[in-house]
C-alpha positions as CSV (number, residue, x, y, z in Angstrom):
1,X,0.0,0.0,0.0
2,X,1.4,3.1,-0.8
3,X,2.0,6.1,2.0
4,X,-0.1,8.7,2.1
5,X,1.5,11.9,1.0
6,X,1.9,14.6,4.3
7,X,4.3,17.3,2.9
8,X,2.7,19.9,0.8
9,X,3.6,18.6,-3.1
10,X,4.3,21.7,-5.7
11,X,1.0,23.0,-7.2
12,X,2.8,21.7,-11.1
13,X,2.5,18.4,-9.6
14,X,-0.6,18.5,-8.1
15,X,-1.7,20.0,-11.2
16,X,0.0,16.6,-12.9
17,X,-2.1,14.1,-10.3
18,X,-5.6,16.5,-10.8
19,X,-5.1,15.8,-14.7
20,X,-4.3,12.1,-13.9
21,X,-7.5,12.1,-12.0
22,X,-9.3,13.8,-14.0
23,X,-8.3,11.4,-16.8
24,X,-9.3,8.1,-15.2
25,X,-12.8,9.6,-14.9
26,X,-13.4,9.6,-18.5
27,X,-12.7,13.5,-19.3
28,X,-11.1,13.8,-22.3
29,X,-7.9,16.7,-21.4
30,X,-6.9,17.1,-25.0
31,X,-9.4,19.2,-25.7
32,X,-8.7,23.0,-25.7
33,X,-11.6,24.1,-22.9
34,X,-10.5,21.6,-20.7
35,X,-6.4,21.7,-21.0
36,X,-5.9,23.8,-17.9
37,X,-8.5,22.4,-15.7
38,X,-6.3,20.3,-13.8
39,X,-4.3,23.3,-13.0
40,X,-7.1,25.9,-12.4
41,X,-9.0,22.9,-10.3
42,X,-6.1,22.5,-7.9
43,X,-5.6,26.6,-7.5
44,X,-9.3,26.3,-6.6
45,X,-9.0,23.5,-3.7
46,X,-5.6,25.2,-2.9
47,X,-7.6,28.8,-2.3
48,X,-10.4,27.5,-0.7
49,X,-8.3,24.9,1.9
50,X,-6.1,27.6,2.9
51,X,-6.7,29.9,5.8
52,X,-5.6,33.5,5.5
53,X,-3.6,34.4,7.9
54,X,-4.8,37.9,10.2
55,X,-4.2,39.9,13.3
56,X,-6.5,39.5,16.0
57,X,-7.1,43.8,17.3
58,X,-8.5,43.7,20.4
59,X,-9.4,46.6,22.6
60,X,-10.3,47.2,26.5
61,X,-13.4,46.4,26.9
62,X,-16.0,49.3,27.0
63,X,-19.1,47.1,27.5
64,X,-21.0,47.1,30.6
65,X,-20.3,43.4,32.3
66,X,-22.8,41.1,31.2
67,X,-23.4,42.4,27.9
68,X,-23.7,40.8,25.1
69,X,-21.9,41.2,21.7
70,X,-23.5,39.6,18.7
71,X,-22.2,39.5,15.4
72,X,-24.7,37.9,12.8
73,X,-24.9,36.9,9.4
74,X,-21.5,36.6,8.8
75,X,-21.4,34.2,5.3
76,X,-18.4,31.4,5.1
77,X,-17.5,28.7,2.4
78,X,-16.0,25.6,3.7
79,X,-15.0,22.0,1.8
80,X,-16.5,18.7,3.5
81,X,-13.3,16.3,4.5
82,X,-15.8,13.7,3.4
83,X,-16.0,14.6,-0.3
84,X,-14.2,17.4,-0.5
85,X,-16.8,19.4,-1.8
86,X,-18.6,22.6,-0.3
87,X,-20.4,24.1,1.9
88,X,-21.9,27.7,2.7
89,X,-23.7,29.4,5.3
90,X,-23.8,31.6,8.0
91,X,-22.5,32.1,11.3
92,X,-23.8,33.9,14.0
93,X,-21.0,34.9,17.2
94,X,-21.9,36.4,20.3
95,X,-19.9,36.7,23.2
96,X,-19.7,38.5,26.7
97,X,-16.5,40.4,27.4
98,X,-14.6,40.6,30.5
99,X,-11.6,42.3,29.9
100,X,-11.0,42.8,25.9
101,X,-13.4,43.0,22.7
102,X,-12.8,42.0,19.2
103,X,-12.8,44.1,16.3
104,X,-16.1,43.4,15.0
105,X,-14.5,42.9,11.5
106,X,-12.1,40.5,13.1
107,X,-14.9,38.0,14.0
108,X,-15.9,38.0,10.4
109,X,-11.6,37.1,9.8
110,X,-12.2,34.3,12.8
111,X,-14.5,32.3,10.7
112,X,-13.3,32.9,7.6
113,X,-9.8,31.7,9.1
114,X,-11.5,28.1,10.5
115,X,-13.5,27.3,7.6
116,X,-10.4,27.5,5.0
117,X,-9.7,24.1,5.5
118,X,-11.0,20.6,4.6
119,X,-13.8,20.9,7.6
120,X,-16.6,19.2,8.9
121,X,-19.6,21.9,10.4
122,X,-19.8,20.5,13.5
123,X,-15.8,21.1,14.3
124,X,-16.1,24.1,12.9
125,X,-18.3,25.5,15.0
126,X,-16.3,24.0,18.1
127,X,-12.9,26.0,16.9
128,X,-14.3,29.3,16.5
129,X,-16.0,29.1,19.9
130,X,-12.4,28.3,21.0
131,X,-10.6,30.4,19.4
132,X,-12.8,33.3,21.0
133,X,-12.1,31.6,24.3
134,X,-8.3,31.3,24.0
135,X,-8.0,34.8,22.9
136,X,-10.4,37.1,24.5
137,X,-10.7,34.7,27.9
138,X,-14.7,36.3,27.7
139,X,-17.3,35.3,30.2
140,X,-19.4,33.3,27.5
141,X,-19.2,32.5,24.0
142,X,-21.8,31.3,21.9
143,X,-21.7,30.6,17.8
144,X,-24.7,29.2,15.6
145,X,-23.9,28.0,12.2
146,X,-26.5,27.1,9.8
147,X,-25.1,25.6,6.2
148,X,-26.4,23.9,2.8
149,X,-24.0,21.2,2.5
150,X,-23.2,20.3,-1.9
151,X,-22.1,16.7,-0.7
152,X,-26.1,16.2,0.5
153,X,-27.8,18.4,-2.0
154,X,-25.6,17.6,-5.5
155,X,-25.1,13.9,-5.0
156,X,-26.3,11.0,-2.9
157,X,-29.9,12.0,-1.1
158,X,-30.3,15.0,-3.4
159,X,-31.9,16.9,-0.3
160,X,-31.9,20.5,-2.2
161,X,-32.6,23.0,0.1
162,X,-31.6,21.1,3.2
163,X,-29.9,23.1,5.9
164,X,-27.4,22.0,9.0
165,X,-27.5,24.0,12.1
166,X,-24.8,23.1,14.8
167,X,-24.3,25.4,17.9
168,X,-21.1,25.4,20.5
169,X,-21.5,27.2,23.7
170,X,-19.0,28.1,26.0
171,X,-19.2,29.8,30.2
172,X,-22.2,32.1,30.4
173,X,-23.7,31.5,27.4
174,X,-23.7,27.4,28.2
175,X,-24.3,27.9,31.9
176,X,-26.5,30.7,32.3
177,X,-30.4,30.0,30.5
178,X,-31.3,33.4,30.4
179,X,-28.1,34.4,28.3
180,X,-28.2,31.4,26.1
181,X,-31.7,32.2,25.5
182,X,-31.3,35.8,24.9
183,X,-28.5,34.9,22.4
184,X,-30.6,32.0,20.5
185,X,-33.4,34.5,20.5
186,X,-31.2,37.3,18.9
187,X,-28.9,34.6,16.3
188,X,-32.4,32.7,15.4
189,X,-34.0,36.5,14.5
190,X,-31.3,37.2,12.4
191,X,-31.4,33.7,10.1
């Protein structure tokens, strides 16, 4: 059996194996529209599997304690490890400072950041909760994802129009029912 391959290989030579691919599934590569496919197809996966890098600005916090800061609607593209094909939605991220806020363009960066990446939804969700944890220590965190996945709607079942919603909670906004409710009540207004 041969190793699977764990260093990055040269986008030529993944180019090569995309055409190789390509190939074996019966597409003819001779032809002039398709000749750079392989090469454009692995740009593509390369783009949408890679995430941009971004500083984190943070300020002081200026909220009152206990209040909550909800960022909604923010829209994300992800690829399913499964089939490596992909999904979109939108996440909504709320979370109660204690000591330091976000930028509120910076939570938009936070999932863009997590979802570059071969990605299930329900991990997704997990790591931006966590990162918001790790780097704003806050007294809750809470994140709402809703997203059509193309592996269940362009293959397989077929389900167009089918949605996913996965949640992660974190301090406050797991602990306390009144929080977590005013945050589901705000996140579920906004989808």
């Amino acid at each position: 059996m041969t190793p699977l391959i764990t260093a990055p290989a040269p986008l030529d030579e993944a180019a090569d194996l995309a055409a190789r691919l390509l190939a074996t599934l019966g597409f003819d590569l001779t032809r002039p529209e398709l000749a750079a496919t392989p090469g454009r197809m692995v740009r593509a996966l390369k783009e949408m599997t890679t995430p941009p890098d971004f500083t984190a600005t943070d300020f002081e916090a200026t909220a009152e304690p206990g209040q909550l800061v909800l960022v909604r609607d923010i829209r994300f593209v992800s690829v399913c490890e499964h089939h490596v094909l992909p999904f979109t939605g939108v996440a909504h991220i709320g979370y109660v400072p204690r000591k330091r806020i976000l930028g509120l363009s910076k939570v938009a960066r936070v999932v863009h950041h997590c979802a570059r990446r071969l990605q299930v939804q329900e991990r997704l969700t997990g790591q931006i909760a966590d990162w918001m944890v790790e780097h704003l220590e806050p007294a809750g965190v809470a994140v709402l994802m809703t997203a059509e996945h193309t592996c269940m709607t362009l293959r397989g079942v077929g389900a167009t129009g089918s949605r996913t919603t996965t949640s992660s909670l974190r301090g406050a906004l797991l602990d306390d029912p009144a929080a977590r409710a005013e945050f589901m009540s705000l996140a579920v207004k906004a989808s």
